[in-house]
C-alpha positions as CSV (number, residue, x, y, z in Angstrom):
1,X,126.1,34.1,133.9
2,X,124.8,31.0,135.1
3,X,123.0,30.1,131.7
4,X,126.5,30.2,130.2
5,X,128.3,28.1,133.1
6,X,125.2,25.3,131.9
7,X,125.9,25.4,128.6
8,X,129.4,25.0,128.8
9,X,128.9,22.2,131.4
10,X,126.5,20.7,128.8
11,X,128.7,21.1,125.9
12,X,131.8,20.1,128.0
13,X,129.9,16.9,128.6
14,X,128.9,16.2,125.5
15,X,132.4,16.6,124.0
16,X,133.5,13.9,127.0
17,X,130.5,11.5,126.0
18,X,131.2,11.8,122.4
19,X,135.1,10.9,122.8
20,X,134.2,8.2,124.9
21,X,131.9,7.3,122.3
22,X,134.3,7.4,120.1
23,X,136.5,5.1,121.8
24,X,134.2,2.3,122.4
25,X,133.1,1.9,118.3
26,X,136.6,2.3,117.7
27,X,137.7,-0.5,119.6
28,X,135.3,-2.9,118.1
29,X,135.7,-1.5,114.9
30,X,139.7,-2.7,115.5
31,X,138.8,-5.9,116.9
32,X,136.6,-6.7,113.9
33,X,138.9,-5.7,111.3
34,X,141.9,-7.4,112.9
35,X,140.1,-10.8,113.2
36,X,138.9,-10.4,109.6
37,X,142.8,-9.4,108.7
38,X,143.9,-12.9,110.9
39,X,141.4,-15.0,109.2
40,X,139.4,-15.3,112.6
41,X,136.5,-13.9,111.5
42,X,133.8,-14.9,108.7
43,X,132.0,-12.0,107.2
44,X,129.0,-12.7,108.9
45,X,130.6,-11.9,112.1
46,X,132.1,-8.4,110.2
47,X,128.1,-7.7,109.3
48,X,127.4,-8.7,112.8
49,X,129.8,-6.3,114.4
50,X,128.8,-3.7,111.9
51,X,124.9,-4.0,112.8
52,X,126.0,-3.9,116.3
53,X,128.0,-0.6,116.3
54,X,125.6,1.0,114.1
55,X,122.6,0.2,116.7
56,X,125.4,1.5,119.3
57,X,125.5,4.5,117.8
58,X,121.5,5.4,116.6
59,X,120.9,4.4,120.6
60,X,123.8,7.2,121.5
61,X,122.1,9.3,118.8
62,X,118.2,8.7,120.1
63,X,119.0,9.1,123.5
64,X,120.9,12.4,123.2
65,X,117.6,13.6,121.2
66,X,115.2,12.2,124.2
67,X,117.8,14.3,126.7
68,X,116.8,17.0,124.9
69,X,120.0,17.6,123.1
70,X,120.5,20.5,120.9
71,X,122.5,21.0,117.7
72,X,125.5,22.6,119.7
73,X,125.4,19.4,122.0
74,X,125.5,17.4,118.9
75,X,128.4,19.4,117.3
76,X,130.3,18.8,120.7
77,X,129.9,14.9,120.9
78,X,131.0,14.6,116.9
79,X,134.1,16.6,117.9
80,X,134.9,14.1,120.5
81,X,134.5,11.4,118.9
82,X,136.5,12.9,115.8
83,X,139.3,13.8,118.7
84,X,139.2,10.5,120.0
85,X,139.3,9.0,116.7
86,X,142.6,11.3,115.4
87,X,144.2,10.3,118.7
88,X,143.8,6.1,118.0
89,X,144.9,6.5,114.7
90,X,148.6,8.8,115.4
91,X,148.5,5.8,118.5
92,X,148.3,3.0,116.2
93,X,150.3,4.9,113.5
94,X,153.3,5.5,116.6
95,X,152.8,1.5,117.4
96,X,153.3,0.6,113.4
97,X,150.5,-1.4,113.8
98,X,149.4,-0.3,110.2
99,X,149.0,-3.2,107.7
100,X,149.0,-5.8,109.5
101,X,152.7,-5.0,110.9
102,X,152.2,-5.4,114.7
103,X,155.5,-5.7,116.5
């Protein structure tokens, strides 16, 4: 019993991390394209940003290995950030801040 309480607290966690995750390389991956899409941004800076949340997310990936996380863990955390991904978009979508149409 007490092996399954942990590894639903472990997967329950990783779904949590992996939506918050999820929202932080969503967010900059918003910023960045909107600045690109105002003519704010060069695309040096895009590259930049896009070194910067792939390192983001190989450091999410590396430490979850060195925790010791397993491919359940992993599954969990993907499903969170896919989650927190499908939520932005019906956000943005609701907002009609599609194609360059912000209100």
């Amino acid at each position: 019993m007490t092996d399954n309480l942990t590894l639903f607290a472990g997967l329950a966690l990783a779904l949590i991390a992996g939506a918050a995750f999820g929202a932080l390389y969503l967010r900059m991956l918003w910023r960045g394209t909107r600045r690109l899409a105002a003519g704010e941004a060069s695309p040096a800076k895009l590259a930049l940003s896009f070194a910067l949340r792939m390192g983001l997310a190989l450091a999410a990936l590396a430490l979850a290995l060195m925790a010791g996380a397993g491919a359940g863990h992993l599954l969990a955390a993907a499903l969170g950030f896919t989650l927190m991904r499908h939520v932005l978009v019906r956000r943005v979508k609701r907002r009609g801040e599609v194609h360059g149409h912000q209100p």
